[in-house]
N, C-alpha and C positions, 0 to 999 in steps of 0.2 A: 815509197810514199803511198798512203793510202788511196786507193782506188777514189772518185766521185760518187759512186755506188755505195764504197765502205761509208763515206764520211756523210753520206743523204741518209742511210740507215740510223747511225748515230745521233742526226742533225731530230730525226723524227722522233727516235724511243724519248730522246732527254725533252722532246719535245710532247709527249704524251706521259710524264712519268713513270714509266710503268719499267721495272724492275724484271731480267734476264733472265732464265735460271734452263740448267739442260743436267737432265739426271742421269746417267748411265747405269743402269738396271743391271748390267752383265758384271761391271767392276765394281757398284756400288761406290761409286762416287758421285758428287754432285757439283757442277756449275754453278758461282751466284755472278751478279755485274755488282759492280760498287753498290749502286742506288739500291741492289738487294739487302746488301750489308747493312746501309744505314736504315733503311726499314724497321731492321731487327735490332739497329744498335749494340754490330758485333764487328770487331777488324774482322777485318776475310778470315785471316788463319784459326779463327775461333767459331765461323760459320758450322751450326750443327744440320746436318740434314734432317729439317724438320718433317719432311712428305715419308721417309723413312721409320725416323723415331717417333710421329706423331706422338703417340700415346702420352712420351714425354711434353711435346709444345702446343697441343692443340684440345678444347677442352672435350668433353664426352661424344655432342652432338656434332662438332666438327671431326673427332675419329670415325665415325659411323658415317659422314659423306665422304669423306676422302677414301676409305674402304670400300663404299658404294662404286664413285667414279674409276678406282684402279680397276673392280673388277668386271666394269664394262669395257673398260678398254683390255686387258689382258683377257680375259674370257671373253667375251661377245662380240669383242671386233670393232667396237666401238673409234673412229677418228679423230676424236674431242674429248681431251681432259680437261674439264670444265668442274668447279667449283669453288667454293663460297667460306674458307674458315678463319673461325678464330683463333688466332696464334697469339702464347705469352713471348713477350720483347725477352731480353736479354735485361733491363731494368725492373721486369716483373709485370709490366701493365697489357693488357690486352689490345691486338690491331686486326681489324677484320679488315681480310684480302680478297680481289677477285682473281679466280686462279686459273688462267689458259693453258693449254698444253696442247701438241701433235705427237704420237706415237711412230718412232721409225721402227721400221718392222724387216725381220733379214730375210732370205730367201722363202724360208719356210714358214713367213707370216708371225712369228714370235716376235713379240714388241723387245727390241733391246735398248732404249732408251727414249725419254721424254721430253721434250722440251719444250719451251714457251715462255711466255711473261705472266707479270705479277703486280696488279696494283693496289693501293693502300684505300681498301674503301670504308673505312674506319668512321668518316665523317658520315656519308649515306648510311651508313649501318645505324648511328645513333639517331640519324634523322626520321628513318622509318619507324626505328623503334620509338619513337616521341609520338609519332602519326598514328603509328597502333596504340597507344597508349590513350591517347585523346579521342582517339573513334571510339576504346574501348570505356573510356569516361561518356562520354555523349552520348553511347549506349545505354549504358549502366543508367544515368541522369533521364535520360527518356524514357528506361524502363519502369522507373523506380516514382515517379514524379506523378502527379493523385490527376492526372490529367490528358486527356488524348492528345496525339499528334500526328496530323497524317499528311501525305499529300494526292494530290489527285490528277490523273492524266485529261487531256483537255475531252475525253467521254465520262471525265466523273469515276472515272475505275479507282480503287485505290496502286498506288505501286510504291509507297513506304511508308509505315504508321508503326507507333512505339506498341508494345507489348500490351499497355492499360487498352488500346482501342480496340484491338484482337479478342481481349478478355471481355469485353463490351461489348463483343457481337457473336460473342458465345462460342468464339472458338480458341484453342488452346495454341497457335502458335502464329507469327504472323507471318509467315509463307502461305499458312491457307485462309487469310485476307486478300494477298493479291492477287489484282484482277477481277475482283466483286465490288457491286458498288453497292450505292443505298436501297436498291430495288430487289436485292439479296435478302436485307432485314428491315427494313420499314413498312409500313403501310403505302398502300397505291400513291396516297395524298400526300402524305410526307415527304416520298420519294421524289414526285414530281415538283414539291414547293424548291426543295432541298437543290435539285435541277436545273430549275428557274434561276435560283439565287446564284448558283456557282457561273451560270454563263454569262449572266448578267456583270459578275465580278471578271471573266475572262473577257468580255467583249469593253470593258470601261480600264481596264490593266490597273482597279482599284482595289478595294477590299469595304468589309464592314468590320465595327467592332461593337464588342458588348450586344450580340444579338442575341436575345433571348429565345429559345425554340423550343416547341413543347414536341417533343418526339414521339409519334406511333408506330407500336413494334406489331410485327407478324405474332409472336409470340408471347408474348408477355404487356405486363401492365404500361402504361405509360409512364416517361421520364422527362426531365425537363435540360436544358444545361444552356449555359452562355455562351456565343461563337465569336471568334474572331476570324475571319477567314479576308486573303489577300489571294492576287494574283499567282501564278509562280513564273517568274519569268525569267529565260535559258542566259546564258554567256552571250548570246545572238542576240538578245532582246526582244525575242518572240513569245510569246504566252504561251505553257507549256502544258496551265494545268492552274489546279491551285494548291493552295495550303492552306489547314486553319489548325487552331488548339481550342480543345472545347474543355468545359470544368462543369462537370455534373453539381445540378444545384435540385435536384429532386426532392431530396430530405430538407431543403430551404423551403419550397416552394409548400411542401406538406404541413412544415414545421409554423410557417405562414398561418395557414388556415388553421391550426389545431392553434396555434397561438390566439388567433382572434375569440375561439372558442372558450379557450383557457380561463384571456381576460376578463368577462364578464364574471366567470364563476369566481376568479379571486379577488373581484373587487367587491362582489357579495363576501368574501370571506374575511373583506380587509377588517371589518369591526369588529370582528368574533375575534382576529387576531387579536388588535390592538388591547380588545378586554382581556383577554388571557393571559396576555404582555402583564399588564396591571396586577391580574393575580398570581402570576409567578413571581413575581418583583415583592411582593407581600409574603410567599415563600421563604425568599431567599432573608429579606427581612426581619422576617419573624423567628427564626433560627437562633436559639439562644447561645450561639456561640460565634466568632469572629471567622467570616467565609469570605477568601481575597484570592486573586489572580494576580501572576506577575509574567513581566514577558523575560526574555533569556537577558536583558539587563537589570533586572532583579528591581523595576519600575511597576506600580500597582499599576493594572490597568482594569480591573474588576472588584468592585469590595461592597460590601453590604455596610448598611448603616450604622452597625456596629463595629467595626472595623472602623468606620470615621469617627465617632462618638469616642469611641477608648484611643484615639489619636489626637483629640480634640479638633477635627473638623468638626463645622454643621451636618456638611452631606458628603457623600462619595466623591465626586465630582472635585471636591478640593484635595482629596488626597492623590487622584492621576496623577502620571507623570514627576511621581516621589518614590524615592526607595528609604530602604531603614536608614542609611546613613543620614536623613532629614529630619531622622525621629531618634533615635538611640546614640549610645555612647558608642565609639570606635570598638569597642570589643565585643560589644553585642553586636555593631553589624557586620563585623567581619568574620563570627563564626555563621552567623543565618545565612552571609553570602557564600560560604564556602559550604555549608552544609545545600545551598539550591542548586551551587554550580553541576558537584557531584549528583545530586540526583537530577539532573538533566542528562549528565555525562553518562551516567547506567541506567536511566529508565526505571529505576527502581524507587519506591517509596521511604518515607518514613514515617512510621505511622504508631502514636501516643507515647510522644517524647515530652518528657516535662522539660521547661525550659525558664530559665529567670530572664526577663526583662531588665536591661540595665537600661534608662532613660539618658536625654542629654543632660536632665538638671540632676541627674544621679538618685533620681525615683526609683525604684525596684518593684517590680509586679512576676507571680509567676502565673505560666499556663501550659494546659496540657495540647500538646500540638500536632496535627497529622501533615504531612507535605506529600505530595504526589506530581510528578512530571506531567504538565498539561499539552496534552497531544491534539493537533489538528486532523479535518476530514481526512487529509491523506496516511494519516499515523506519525507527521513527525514532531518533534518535541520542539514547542513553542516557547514555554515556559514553565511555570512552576501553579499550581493551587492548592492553597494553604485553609484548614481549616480548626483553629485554635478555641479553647475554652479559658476563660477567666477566674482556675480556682483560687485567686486572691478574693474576690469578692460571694463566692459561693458560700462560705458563711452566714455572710448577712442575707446573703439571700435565702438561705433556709427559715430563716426568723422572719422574713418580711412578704408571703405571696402576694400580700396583694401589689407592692411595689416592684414583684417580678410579673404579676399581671400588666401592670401599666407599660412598667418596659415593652410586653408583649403590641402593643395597641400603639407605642411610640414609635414604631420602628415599621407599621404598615406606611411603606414610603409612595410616592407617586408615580414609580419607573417600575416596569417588569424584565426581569428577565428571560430568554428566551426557554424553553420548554425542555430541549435539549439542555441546558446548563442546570433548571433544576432539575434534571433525573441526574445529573452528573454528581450534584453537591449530595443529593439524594443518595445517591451509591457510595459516594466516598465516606458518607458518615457511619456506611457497616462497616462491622468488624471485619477486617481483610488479614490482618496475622493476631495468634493468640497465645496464650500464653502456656508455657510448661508447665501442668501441674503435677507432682510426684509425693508422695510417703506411705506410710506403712507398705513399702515392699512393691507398690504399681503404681505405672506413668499413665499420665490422662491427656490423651490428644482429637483435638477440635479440628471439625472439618465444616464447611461452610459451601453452599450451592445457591445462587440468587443470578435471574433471570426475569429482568423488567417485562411489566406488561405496557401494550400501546397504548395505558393511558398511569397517570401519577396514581399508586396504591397505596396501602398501609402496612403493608407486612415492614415487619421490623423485626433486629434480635439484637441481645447484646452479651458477652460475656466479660464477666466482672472476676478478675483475681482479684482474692480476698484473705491468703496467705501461701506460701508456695506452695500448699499440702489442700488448699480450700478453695473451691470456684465456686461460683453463682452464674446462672446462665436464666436468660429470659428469651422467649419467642412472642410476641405479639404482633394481633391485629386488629385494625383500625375498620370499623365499615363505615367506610364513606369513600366516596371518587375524588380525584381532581388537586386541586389546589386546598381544600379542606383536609383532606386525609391527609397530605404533608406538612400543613401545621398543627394539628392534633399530636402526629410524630414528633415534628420539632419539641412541642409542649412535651411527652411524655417523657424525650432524652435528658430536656431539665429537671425531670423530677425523677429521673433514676439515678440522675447526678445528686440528687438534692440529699433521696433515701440512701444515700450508699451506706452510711453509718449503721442501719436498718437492715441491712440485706445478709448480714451471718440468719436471720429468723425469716424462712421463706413468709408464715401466713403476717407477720410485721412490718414486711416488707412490702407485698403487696396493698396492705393495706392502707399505709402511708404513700402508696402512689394514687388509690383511687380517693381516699381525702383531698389529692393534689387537683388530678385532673377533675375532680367535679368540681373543685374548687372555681377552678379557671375556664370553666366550660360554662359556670354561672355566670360568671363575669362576661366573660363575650360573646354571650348569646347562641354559642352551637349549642345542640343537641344531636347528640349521638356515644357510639362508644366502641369499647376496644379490650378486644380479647386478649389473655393475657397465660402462657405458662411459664414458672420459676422455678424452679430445681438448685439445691445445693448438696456437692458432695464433699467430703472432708474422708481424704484417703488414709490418714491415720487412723482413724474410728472405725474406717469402714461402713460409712453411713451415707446415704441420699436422703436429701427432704425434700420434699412437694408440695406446693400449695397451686390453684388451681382457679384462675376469673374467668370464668366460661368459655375458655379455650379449649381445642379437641383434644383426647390424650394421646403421647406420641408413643415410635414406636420401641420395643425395647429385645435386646438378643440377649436372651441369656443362656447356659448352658447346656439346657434341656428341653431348647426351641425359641421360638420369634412369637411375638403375642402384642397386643396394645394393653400399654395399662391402665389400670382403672382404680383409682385413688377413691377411697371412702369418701361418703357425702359430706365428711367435717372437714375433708382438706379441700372444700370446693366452693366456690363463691360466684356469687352473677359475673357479669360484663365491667370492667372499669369503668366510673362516671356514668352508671346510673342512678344509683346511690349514696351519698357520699357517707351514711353512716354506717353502711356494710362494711364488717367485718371479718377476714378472711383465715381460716384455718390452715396447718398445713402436718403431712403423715411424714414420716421419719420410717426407715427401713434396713438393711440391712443389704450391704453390696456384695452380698456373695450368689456368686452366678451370676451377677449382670454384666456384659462384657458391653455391648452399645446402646446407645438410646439417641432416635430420631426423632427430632420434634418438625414438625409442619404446621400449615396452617388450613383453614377450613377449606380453602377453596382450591386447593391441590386434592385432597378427597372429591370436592363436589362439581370434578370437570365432568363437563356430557360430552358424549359421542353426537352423531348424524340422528341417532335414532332416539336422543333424550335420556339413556341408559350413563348413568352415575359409574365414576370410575372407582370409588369406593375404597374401603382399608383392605380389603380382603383383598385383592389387584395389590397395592403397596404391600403386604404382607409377607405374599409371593415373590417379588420383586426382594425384598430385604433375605428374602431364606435364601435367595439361590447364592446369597457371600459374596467371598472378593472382598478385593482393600475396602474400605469406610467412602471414600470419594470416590471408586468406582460405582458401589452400591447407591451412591444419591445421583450419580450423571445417569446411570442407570432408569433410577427412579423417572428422573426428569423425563427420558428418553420414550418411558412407557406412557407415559398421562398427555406426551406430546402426539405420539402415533394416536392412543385412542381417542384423542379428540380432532384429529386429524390435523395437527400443525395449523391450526385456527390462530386469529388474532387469542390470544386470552385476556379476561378481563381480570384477573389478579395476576400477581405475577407470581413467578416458579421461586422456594421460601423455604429452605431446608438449613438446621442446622443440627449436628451431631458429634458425637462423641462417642469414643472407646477407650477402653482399660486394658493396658498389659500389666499383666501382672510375674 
C-alpha cells in the first residue's frame, strides 16, 4: 500500500496540473506521467521525447531556448532547467509549456539525468500575446494620431506622452521628453500659467475642457491649441499627476485672421464676378454649335441654349435631369449611350464623328460631334461633354447671314458660366487628332501645341481634310481680350464652317471669311479684328498655296536649312473685318524641299524678357534648326519663350501648329 507521503504527492501534482517527466541522459530514455501524455494527445507507448528531438516538435525560437537552458545546465552548472516552449500536439496544433527541471549529477558532477514537471500555459501564452498586441495598437494609435498626449507627475514633469508631443518639443524620441516639463520649452509666462492651471486641476481632482491656450516658445514663433486636461488619479485614489490631449489649432487661428482679411477683398470682388459670370454665359451662348455636359448617367447637367432650342426647350434649365432616351428613338440612344459609357471607361475622346440623329417622332437630323470624358478638380471622370454642329441646317445658313446674325444675339442668355468651363469648351473645340494625309509617294502629319494664357485669348487653328491627298490648314488671331475674343472665335468657326465649299482656293477662301466676319461685326457693334494664315497642300501635285490676312509668316524646313517665309505682296491682304471689300490673293509653289512648316502667332514672337528685349523669329529659328521629332521641336519651342520671359503670367497664350512630310 502506498505510503501517505506517496498518495499527498499525488493528491498535490493532480492538484496543480502539472504533468511529470524524468529524462535519462546516459540511456536516453525518457519518463512521461499520464497527464503528460494527454498534454500531447499521445498513448504513452507512442510518447516521442520531444526535449531530445526538439527540432522535430518544437518551433525555431523554442529549439534556441531549449539549446540555451541544456547548455547552462550541462556546461555551466546551472541547478534549474527552466523554460518556456512551443510544442506541435500529436493533432498538429501548438501548446506552450512551462518547463521545470533539477539536474542529478554522479560523482564527478556530469548531469545524468533531468527531471521535473510540465505545465500547459498555452492559455497565458495567448493572453499576453493579445496584451502585446493591444499595447502595441495603443501605441501605434497614440503615435500616429494628429494630436498630443501626455501625462504628468504631480511636479508637472512629463513621465508618458505619444510621439506627436516629443516631435512638438523639438525632440526626436520620447524617452528624452521624460522628466522635463513646460519650463524646458516655453516661455517664463506660459510656463508658469500652464503651472497654475495643472495644480489647480490636482488640488480640485477635476479637469477643464476645450481650453484654448496661446503657447510662448523659447524658440520659435507662437502656437495656439485646444486642452483638455483632468486629474490623473492612482488605483489608491490619490492624485498622481495629470493628463490632458491637446490638438494644434495654430493654422485655425491664422486662417481666422487671414480670413477676415480675405473677406472684405472678395466681397469687393463679388460684382466683377457675377458680371463676368454674365459674360461667359454669353460665350458659351453665342457658340454656333451645340455645347452640353452629362454626368456618368448619361443626364444633361450643363447645355447651352442651343442645345435647348434644337430639343425644343425654351431654356437650359428644362432639359436638366434628361438623357437621350427623353429625346430620340431607342437606337439612337442606345448607341450615344454606349459610345459615353466607353469613353468614360478609357478616358479617351471622340472627336469629329458624324452622326444621324433618329428623333422619337422618326425626324432625322445629322451633326458632326466631338465627346470628351469630363474630369473633375481631382482628375477623376465625372461624366461626359459633348460639343456637336448642326450640318443639316448649315446650308441655309450659308444663304442666310443675316439670320445666323440674329441667331448670334438670341442666344446671349442671362446665366454665365464659370470662366474655368469656358476655357474648357474653349480647348475642346481645337483640333486635338487629325487627319492622314497621303499621295503622290509622301505622308503628311500634323502636330498641334496650345497652352492657355491666364486670361480668354484669340489664338485659334483648324485643319480641314479636303481629300485624302488635300488638306487646308488655317492659324488665326483675334486682338481682343476677354469674353470678346472668344466670341469673335466662336463667329469665325461658323464661317469656316460656312466657307468650306471655298477652301480648295486659299485667297477665295479667305476672302469669303472676311466678307463674313465684317459682315457680323457690323451687325453687332464690335470693332476689331483678326489675323489670319491658310496654306493648302495637295500631295499628288506636289503643290502648297498660300494666302495671307496680316498674319506673321511661319516657319518652314526645307532641305537646304530653316528660314521664315515670305509670300509676295499679291498673296497678302490686311487683317479679317477691317474691310469687308478686301480681296485676298494667294501664291502657289512647288513642294520640293519642304519637309515642315510652323505656323504661330504674333505674340509668341513678341514675348519680352525682364529687360523689354523681344524674343523674336531669330530665337524660334534657332530652336526649329537644332531638329528632333516635329512635337519635340514645338515643346521645345514653348520651352524657350517660357525661360526667356521668365515663366511670367503670359498674356496670349502659347499657339503652335505644324506639319511634316515623309516622303
Amino acid at each position: 500500500m502506498a505510503s501517505w507521503k506517496e498518495n499527498r504527492l499525488q493528491v498535490v501534482l493532480q492538484a496543480s496540473r502539472e504533468g511529470i517527466w524524468d529524462w535519462d541522459l546516459v540511456k536516453g530514455t525518457i519518463y512521461y506521467s499520464p497527464r503528460m501524455c494527454r498534454f500531447m494527445g499521445y498513448r504513452k507507448s507512442e510518447m516521442p521525447n520531444f526535449f531530445q528531438d526538439r527540432g522535430e516538435h518544437m518551433d525555431v525560437a523554442s529549439v534556441a531556448a531549449v539549446d540555451e537552458a541544456l547548455r547552462r545546465v550541462l556546461q555551466e552548472g546551472e541547478d534549474l532547467f527552466a523554460v518556456e516552449p512551443r510544442v506541435k500536439t500529436k493533432r498538429g496544433d501548438w501548446k506552450s509549456f512551462r518547463v521545470r527541471g533539477t539536474p542529478v549529477r554522479d560523482g564527478l558532477g556530469k548531469v545524468t539525468r533531468i527531471a521535473g514537471s510540465l505545465i500547459d500555459i498555452s492559455k497565458r501564452k495567448e493572453a499576453e500575446r493579445q496584451l502585446a498586441e493591444e499595447r502595441h495598437l495603443i501605441e501605434t494609435l497614440l503615435d500616429n494620431i494628429p494630436m498630443n498626449v501626455y501625462l504628468k507627475d504631480e511636479e508637472s514633469r512629463f513621465v508618458m506622452a505619444n510621439l506627436p508631443t516629443a516631435r512638438k518639443m523639438g525632440l526626436s524620441s520620447v524617452k528624452d521628453l521624460i522628466g522635463k516639463s513646460d519650463v524646458d520649452f516655453f516661455s517664463d509666462e506660459h510656463a508658469s500659467n500652464a503651472r497654475l492651471v495643472e495644480k489647480e486641476i490636482m488640488a480640485s481632482g477635476g479637469g477643464v475642457e476645450d481650453l484654448t491656450e496661446h503657447e510662448k516658445w523659447n524658440d520659435r514663433e507662437d502656437t495656439w491649441v485646444k486642452s483638455t486636461k483632468h486629474a490623473w488619479i492612482g488605483h489608491d485614489g490619490k492624485v498622481r499627476g495629470t493628463f490632458g490631449v491637446t490638438i494644434d489649432i495654430s493654422e485655425l487661428i491664422r486662417t481666422r485672421e487671414a480670413q477676415e482679411k480675405v473677406t472684405s477683398q472678395l466681397n469687393a470682388q463679388n460684382y466683377l464676378i457675377e458680371e463676368e459670370r454674365e459674360r461667359l454665359r454669353l460665350v458659351i451662348d453665342s457658340v454656333p454649335l451645340h455645347v452640353y455636359f452629362k454626368n456618368r448617367d448619361h443626364e444633361f447637367v450643363i447645355a447651352n441654349q442651343a442645345v435647348a432650342e434644337w430639343f425644343g426647350f425654351s431654356c437650359p434649365e428644362e432639359l436638366y435631369d434628361k438623357s437621350d432616351r427623353d429625346i430620340f428613338s431607342e437606337t439612337h440612344w442606345r448607341k450615344t449611350e454606349a459610345d459615353e459609357k466607353q469613353i468614360m471607361e478609357l478616358g479617351v475622346a471622340v472627336a469629329g464623328e458624324i452622326e444621324k440623329e433618329v428623333w422619337g417622332g422618326e425626324k432625322e437630323t445629322w451633326v458632326i460631334t466631338s465627346k470628351y470624358p469630363w474630369r473633375d478638380s481631382e482628375g477623376e471622370v465625372v461624366g461626359t461633354f459633348g460639343v456637336s454642329s448642326d450640318i443639316s441646317d448649315l446650308m441655309q445658313a450659308q444663304s442666310d447671314l443675316r439670320k445666323l446674325a440674329a441667331t448670334y444675339e438670341r442666344k446671349n442668355g442671362e446665366m454665365a458660366e464659370e470662366l474655368e468651363l469656358a476655357r474648357e469648351v474653349q480647348q475642346a473645340l481645337l483640333p486635338d487628332e487629325f487627319p492622314k494625309i497621303s499621295g503622290g509617294g509622301a505622308t503628311m502629319n500634323f502636330c498641334r501645341l496650345y497652352e492657355p494664357a491666364h486670361l480668354l485669348t484669340g489664338e485659334f487653328f483648324e485643319v480641314l481634310p479636303l481629300a485624302p491627298d488635300r488638306v487646308g490648314f488655317l492659324m488665326g488671331e483675334v486682338f481682343d481680350r476677354g469674353v470678346r475674343s472668344a466670341l469673335i472665335v466662336s463667329m469665325l468657326r461658323g464661317l469656316i464652317e460656312k466657307e468650306i465649299a471655298s477652301a480648295g482656293d486659299a485667297g477665295e477662301f479667305l476672302t469669303g471669311i472676311n466678307v463674313g466676319l465684317s459682315h457680323l461685326l457690323l451687325n453687332s457693334g464690335h470693332e476689331t479684328k483678326a489675323t489670319a494664315f491658310y496654306g493648302l497642300v495637295d500631295l499628288t501635285k506636289g503643290e502648297i498655296q498660300l494666302s495671307i490676312a496680316g498674319h506673321v509668316n511661319p516657319m518652314a524646313v526645307f532641305d537646304d536649312g530653316v528660314r521664315q517665309l515670305v509670300p509676295p505682296a499679291y498673296a497678302c491682304g490686311p487683317a479679317l473685318g477691317v474691310a469687308e471689300n478686301s480681296s485676298y490673293g494667294k501664291v502657289s509653289a512647288p513642294l520640293t524641299g519642304l519637309r515642315r512648316l510652323i505656323c504661330f502667332t504674333e505674340g509668341f514672337q513678341n514675348t519680352n524678357n525682364v529687360e523689354g528685349k523681344e524674343f523674336g523669329v531669330t530665337r524660334m529659328l534657332e530652336e526649329v534648326e537644332r531638329g528632333g521629332d516635329l512635337d519635340r521641336v514645338m515643346e521645345r519651342l514653348a520651352e524657350a519663350v517660357k525661360d526667356f520671359g521668365g515663366h511670367q503670367e503670359f498674356e496670349n497664350a502659347i499657339c503652335l501648329l505644324g506639319w511634316e512630310i515623309t516622303r
